[in-house]
C-alpha positions in Angstrom: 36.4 -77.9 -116.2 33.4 -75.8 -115.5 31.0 -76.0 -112.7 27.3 -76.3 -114.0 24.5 -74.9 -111.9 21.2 -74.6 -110.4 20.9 -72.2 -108.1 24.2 -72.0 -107.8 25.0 -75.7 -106.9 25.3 -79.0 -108.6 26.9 -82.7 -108.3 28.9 -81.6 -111.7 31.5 -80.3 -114.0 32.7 -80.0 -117.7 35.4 -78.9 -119.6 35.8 -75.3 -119.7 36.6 -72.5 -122.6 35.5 -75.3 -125.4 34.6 -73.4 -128.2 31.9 -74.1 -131.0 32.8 -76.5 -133.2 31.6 -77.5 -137.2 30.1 -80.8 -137.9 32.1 -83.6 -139.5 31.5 -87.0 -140.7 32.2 -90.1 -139.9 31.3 -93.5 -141.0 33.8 -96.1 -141.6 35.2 -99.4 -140.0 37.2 -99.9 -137.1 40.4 -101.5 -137.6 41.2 -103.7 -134.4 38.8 -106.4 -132.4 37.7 -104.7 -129.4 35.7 -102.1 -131.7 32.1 -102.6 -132.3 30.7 -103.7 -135.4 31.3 -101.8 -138.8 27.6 -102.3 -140.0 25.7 -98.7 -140.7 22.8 -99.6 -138.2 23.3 -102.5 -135.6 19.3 -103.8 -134.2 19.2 -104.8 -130.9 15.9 -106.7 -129.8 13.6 -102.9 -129.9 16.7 -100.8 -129.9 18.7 -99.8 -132.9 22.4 -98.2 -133.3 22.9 -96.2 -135.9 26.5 -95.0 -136.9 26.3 -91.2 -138.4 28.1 -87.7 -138.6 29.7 -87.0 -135.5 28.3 -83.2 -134.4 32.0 -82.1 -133.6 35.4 -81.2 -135.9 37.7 -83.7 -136.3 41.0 -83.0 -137.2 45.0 -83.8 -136.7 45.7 -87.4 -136.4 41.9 -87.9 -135.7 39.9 -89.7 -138.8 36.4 -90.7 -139.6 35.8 -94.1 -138.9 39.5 -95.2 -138.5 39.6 -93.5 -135.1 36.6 -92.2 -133.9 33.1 -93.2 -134.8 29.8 -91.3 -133.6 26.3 -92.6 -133.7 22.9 -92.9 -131.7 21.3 -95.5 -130.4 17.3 -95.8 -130.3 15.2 -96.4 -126.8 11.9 -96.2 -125.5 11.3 -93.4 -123.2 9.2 -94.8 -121.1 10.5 -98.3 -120.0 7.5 -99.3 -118.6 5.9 -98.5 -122.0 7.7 -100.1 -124.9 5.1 -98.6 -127.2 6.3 -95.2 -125.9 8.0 -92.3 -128.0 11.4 -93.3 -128.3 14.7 -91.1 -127.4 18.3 -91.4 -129.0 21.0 -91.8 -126.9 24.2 -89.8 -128.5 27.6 -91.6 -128.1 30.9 -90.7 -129.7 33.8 -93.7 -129.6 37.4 -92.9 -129.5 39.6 -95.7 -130.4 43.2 -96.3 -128.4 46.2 -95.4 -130.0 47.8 -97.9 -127.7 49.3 -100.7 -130.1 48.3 -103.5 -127.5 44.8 -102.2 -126.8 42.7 -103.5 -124.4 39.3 -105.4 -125.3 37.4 -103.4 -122.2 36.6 -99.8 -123.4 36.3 -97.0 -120.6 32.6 -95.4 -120.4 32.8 -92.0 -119.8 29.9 -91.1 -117.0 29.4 -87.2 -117.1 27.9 -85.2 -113.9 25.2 -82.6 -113.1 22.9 -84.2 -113.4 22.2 -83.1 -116.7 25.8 -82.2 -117.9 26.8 -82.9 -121.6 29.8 -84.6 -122.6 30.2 -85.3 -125.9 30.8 -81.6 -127.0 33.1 -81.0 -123.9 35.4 -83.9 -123.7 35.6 -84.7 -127.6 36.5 -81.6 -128.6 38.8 -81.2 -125.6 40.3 -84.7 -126.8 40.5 -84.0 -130.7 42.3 -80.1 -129.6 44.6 -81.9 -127.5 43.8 -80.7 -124.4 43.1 -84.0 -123.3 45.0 -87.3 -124.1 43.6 -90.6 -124.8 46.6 -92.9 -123.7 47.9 -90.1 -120.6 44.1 -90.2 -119.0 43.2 -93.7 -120.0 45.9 -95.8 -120.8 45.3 -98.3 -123.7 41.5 -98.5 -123.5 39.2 -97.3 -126.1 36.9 -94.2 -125.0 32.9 -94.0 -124.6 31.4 -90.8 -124.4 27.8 -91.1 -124.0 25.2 -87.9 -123.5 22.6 -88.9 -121.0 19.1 -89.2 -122.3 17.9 -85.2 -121.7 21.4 -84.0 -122.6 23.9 -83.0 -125.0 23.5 -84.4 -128.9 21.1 -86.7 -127.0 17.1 -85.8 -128.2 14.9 -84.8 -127.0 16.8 -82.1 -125.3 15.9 -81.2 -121.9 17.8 -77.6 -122.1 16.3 -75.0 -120.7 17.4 -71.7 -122.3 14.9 -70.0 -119.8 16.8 -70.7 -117.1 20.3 -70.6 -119.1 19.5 -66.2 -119.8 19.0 -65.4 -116.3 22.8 -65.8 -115.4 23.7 -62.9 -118.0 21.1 -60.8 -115.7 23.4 -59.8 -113.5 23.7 -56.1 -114.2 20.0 -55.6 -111.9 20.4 -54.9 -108.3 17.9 -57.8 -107.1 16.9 -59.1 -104.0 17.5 -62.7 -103.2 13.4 -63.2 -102.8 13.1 -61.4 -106.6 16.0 -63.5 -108.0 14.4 -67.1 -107.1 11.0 -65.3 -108.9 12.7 -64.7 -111.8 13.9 -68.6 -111.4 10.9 -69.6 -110.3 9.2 -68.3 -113.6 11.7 -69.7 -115.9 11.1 -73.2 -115.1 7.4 -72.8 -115.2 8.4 -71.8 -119.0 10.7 -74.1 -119.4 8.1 -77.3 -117.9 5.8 -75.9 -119.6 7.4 -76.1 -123.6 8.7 -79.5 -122.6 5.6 -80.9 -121.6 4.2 -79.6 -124.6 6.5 -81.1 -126.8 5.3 -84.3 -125.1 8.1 -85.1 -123.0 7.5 -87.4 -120.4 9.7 -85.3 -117.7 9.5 -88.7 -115.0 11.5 -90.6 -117.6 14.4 -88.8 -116.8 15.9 -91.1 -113.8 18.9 -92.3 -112.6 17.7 -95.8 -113.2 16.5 -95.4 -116.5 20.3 -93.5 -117.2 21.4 -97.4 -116.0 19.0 -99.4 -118.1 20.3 -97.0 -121.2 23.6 -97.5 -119.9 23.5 -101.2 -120.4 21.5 -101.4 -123.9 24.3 -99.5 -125.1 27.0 -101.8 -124.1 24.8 -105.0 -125.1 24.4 -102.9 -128.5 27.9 -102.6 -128.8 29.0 -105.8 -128.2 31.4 -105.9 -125.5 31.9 -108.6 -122.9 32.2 -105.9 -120.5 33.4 -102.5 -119.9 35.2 -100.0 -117.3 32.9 -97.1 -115.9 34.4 -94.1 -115.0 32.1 -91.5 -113.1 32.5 -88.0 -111.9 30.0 -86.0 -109.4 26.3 -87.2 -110.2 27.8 -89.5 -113.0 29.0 -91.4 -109.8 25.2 -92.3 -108.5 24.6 -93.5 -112.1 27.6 -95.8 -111.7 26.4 -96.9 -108.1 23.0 -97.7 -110.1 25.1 -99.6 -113.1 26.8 -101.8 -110.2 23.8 -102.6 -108.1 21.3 -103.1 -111.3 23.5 -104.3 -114.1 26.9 -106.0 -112.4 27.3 -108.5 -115.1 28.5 -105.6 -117.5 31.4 -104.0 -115.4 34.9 -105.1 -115.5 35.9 -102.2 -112.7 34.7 -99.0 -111.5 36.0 -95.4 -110.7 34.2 -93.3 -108.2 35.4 -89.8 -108.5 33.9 -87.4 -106.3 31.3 -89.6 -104.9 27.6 -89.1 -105.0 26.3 -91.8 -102.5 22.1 -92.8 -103.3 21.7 -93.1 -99.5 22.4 -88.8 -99.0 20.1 -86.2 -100.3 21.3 -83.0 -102.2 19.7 -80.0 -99.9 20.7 -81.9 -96.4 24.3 -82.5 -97.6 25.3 -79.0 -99.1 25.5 -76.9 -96.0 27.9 -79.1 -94.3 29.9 -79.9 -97.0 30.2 -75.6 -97.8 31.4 -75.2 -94.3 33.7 -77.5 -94.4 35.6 -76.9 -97.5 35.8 -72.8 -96.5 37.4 -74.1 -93.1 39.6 -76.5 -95.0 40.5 -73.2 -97.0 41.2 -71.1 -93.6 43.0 -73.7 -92.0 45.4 -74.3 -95.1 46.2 -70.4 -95.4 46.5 -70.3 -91.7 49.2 -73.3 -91.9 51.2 -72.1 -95.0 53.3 -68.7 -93.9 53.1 -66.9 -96.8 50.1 -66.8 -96.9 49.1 -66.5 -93.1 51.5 -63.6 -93.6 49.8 -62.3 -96.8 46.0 -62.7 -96.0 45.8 -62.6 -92.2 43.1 -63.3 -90.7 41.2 -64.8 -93.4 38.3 -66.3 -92.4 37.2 -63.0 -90.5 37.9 -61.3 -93.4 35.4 -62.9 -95.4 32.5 -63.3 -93.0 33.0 -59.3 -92.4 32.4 -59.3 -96.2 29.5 -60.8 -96.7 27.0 -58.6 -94.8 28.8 -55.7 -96.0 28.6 -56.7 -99.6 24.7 -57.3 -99.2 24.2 -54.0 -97.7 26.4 -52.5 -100.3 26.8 -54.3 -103.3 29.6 -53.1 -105.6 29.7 -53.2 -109.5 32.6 -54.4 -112.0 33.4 -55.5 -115.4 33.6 -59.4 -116.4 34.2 -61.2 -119.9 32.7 -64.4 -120.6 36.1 -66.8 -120.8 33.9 -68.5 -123.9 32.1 -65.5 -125.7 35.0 -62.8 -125.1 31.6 -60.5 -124.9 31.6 -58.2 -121.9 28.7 -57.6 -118.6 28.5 -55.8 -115.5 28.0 -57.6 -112.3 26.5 -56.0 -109.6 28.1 -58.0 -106.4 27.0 -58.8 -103.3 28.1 -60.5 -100.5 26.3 -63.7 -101.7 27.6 -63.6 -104.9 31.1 -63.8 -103.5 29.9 -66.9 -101.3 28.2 -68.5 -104.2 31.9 -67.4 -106.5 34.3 -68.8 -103.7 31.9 -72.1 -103.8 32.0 -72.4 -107.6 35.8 -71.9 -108.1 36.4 -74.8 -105.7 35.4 -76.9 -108.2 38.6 -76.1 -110.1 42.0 -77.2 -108.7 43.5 -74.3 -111.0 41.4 -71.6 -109.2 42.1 -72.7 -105.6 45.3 -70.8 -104.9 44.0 -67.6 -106.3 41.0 -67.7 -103.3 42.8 -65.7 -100.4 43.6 -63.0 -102.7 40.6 -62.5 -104.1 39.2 -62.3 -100.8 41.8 -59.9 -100.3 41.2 -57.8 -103.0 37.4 -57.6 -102.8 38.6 -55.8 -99.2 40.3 -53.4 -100.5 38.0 -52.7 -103.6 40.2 -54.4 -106.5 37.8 -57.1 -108.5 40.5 -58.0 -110.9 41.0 -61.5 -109.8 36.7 -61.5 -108.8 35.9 -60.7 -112.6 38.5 -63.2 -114.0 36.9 -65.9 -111.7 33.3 -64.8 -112.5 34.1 -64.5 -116.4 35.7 -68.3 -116.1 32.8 -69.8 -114.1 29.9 -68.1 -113.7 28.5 -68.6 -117.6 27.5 -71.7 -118.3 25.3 -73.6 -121.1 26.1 -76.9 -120.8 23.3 -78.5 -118.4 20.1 -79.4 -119.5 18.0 -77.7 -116.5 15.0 -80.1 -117.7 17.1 -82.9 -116.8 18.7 -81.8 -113.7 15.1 -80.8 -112.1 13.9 -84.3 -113.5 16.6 -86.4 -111.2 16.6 -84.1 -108.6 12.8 -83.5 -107.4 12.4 -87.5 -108.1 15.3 -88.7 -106.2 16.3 -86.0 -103.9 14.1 -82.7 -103.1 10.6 -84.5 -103.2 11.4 -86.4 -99.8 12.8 -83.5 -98.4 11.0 -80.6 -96.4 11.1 -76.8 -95.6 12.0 -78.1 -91.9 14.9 -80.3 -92.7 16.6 -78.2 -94.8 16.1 -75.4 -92.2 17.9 -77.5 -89.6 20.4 -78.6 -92.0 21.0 -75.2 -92.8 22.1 -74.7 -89.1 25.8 -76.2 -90.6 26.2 -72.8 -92.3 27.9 -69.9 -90.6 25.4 -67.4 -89.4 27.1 -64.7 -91.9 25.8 -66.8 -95.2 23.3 -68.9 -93.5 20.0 -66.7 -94.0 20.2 -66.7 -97.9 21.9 -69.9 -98.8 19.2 -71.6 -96.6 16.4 -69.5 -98.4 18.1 -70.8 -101.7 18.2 -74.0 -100.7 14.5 -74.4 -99.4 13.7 -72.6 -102.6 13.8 -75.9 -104.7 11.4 -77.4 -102.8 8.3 -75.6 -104.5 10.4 -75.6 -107.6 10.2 -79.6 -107.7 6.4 -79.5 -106.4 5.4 -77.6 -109.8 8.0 -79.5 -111.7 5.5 -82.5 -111.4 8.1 -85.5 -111.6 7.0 -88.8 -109.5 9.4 -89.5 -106.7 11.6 -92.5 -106.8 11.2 -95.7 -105.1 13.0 -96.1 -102.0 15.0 -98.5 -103.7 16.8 -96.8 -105.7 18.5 -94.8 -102.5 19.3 -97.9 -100.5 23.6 -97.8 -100.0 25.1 -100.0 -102.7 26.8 -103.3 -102.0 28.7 -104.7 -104.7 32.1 -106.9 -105.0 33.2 -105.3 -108.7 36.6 -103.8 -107.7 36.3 -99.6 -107.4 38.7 -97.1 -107.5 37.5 -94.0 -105.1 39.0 -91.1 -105.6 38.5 -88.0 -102.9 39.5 -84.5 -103.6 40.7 -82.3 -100.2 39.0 -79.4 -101.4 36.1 -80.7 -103.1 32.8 -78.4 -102.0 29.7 -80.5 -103.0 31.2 -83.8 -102.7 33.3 -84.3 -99.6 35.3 -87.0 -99.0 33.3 -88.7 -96.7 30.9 -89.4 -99.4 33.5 -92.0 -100.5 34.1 -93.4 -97.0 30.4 -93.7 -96.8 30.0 -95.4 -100.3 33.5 -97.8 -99.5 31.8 -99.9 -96.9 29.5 -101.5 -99.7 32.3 -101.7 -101.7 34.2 -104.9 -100.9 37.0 -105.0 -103.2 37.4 -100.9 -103.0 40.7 -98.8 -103.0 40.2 -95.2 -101.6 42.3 -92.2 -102.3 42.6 -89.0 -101.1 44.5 -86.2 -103.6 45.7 -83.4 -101.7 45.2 -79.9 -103.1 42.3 -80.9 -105.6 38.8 -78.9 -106.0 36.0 -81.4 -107.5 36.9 -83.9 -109.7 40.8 -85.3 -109.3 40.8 -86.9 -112.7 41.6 -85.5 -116.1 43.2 -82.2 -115.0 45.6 -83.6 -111.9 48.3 -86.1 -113.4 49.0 -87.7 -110.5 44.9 -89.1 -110.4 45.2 -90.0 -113.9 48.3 -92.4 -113.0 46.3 -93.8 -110.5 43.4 -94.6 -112.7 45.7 -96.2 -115.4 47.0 -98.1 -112.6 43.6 -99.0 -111.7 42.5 -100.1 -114.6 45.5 -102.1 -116.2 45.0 -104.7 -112.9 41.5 -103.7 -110.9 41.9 -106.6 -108.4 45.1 -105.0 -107.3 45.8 -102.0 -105.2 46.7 -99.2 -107.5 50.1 -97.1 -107.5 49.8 -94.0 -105.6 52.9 -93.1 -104.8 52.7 -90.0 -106.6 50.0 -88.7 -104.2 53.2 -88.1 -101.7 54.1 -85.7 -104.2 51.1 -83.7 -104.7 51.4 -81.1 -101.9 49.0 -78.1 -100.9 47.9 -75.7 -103.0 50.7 -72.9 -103.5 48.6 -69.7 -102.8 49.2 -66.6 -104.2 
């Protein structure tokens, strides 16, 4: 996984070190029941489903059209405008291996928002790093691209904003860095408005009603939704607007309608760097190893921004080299980010450590993993965001929610914060109804999973979203950074569990077995 960013922060993640793949084809039948149609286009009232190339290698025990089958399917942009330009929604299928396959595919709901999926998890999938029956039992697979992202056109990607993370070799003040931001979007809004791209298209609700052609298009009965960061909201939306389609649900790392993004950051920062503290401080090698730790890196971060150092980083998926000039907000803004990957958790005391004493081996590794990252459309991200969250927020109320920061970081990550609030003015999106942030009440049985360390989406956003839920099952995996599922066997058990009986409480028992992270 890799965390995708806007300044610094998102409700997302994707697959990391996927590299670039050739296209392939494929266009044949499926084989067993569940599978949709084998016709070359399927029509749909206005929509249309065409089966095509899929935009990613195949290979290994992995064929065209016996296994996997890729295609688009045709919508209006504008749903209050059938006339409108229309958009194609990207999906890739993956078909079970499972011999007693299960008529109820999984969907596949990616994060950000704005995140693509296709190119992420397929590849990741086809290489092996993933595997179909291990993560999702004996259901066929769904990856869909959100309308804005991915394979999906048009593209909302904004390659403005995508350079200025390889600017990092410029000592810049925080005020000149959210100019340079600042001026990127206004390119970036600009070409896609241009283009004529109705940028308040791009909605939560209108990721629901695409949601739902698709699985009308397809032809199932119904369908199991699994959700990560953001992708969760879109879920919420699929349950309260389009019930009649799910089978079961899985929250994991809850985005909840009813909170907004700026108000809910600073809190949930300051309580996953205590929950970090507090589990060095309790382990004793590592209260042993890194005394003191919390000090430590609160002494750092005004030193760092007075001083900032310099070292040497490789992009994990380009091998090509940069200098990073680092200051103490960067190492905030790093420690954030690698929370979102359960791998990088033990390595944080150290590298607070290390950044003490001058040795960035363990910084540059992180930053090299992490810190470069093309897969969100920025088009689509701002889209969501100023509608449903920044619009109906103000300089003031981030300012006080900002208070939930210790005072070391709180200056800048406030001023980052209150910084999208004139980004969303000029990104000229309409705001959402009320509606569509009301809490969700919904009998469909849900799986919530929470992750201990997770730093965007805490887990009392799930404890929050469960009382709506009336059939829910919540669980809490120790040791985890954003996102349990996919990465973490024992969450992938759980889901499988889940999903084989959804009216049932799942199997956790492995949870017991999880443990703390084993820091370094």
């Amino acid at each position: 996984m890799r965390v995708v960013r806007a300044n610094g922060r998102t409700w997302g993640f994707t697959v990391v070190a996927i590299v670039a793949l050739a296209l392939s084809a494929c266009a044949a039948p499926w084989s067993h029941s569940s599978t949709p149609a084998a016709t070359a286009t399927t029509h749909t009232g206005a929509q249309a489903l065409a089966w095509g190339t899929c935009p990613f290698a195949l290979g290994g025990t992995f064929v065209a059209g016996k296994n996997v089958r890729c295609g688009s399917l045709s919508l209006p942009e504008d749903r209050s405008n059938p006339a409108s330009g229309k958009i194609r929604l990207a999906v890739a299928i993956f078909k079970t291996p499972s011999a007693t396959a299960a008529p109820d595919p999984v969907i596949f709901l990616q994060g950000g928002p704005g995140g693509r999926i296709i190119q992420d998890v397929a590849q990741a999938i086809v290489s092996g790093q993933m595997s179909l029956t291990s993560q999702f039992g004996n259901h066929d697979l769904i990856l869909v691209d959100q309308r804005g992202t991915g394979y999906s056109t048009p593209s909302l990607q904004c390659p403005e904003v995508v350079q200025l993370q390889f600017q990092i070799n410029v000592n810049l003040t925080p005020q000149q860095q959210i100019a340079a931001q600042n001026q990127a979007l206004a390119t970036c809004h600009s070409r896609l408005v241009s283009q004529g791209i109705n940028l308040s298209a791009y909605t939560t609700y209108n990721d629901a009603n695409d949601i739902s052609d698709l699985i009308t298009a397809l032809g199932y009965a119904q369908v199991d939704l699994y959700s990560v960061s953001y992708g969760t909201r879109l879920a919420l939306e699929m349950m309260r607007s389009f019930p009649q389609h799910l089978r079961s649900v899985v929250l994991d790392s809850t985005v909840p309608p009813q909170i907004h993004l700026l108000a809910n950051i600073p809190v949930a920062t300051a309580r996953v760097f205590n929950t970090l503290f507090a589990g060095c401080a309790a382990e004793p090698t590592c209260a042993a190893s890194y005394p003191d730790l919390q000090s430590v890196f609160y002494g750092l971060v005004p030193q760092l921004n007075t001083h900032p150092v310099t070292f040497q980083t490789t992009d994990a998926t380009t091998d090509k080299g940069y200098t990073v000039v680092f200051h103490g907000d960067d190492l905030v803004n790093l420690l954030f980010s690698s929370f979102y990957v359960t791998q990088a958790i033990p390595l944080l005391p150290k590298l607070i450590y290390q950044v003490k004493a001058g040795n960035y081996q363990v910084a540059a590794l992180l930053w090299g993993a992490l810190m470069f990252d093309d897969s969100v459309s920025y088009g689509d991200y701002y889209s969501v965001e100023c509608a449903e969250d920044v619009n109906t927020e103000t300089l003031a109320q981030v300012a006080t929610a900002g208070q939930s920061y210790p005072a070391a970081i709180r200056a800048d990550q406030v001023l980052n914060l209150q910084s999208e609030i004139p980004q969303c003015q000029n990104w000229h999106v309409a705001t959402a109804p009320a509606s569509e942030s009301a809490p969700v009440t919904s009998s469909i049985p849900t799986l919530v999973m929470e992750s201990e360390y997770d730093p965007i989406t805490p887990p009392a956003n799930g404890d929050l979203v469960a009382q709506g839920l009336s059939k829910s099952y919540k669980v809490l995996f120790p040791g985890v950074g954003h996102g349990a599922f996919i990465f973490n066997a024992c969450p992938d058990d759980v889901a499988i569990s889940f999903w084989s009986v959804p009216t049932r409480q799942p199997d956790e028992a492995c949870v017991a077995n999880m443990g703390e992270p084993q820091f370094s």
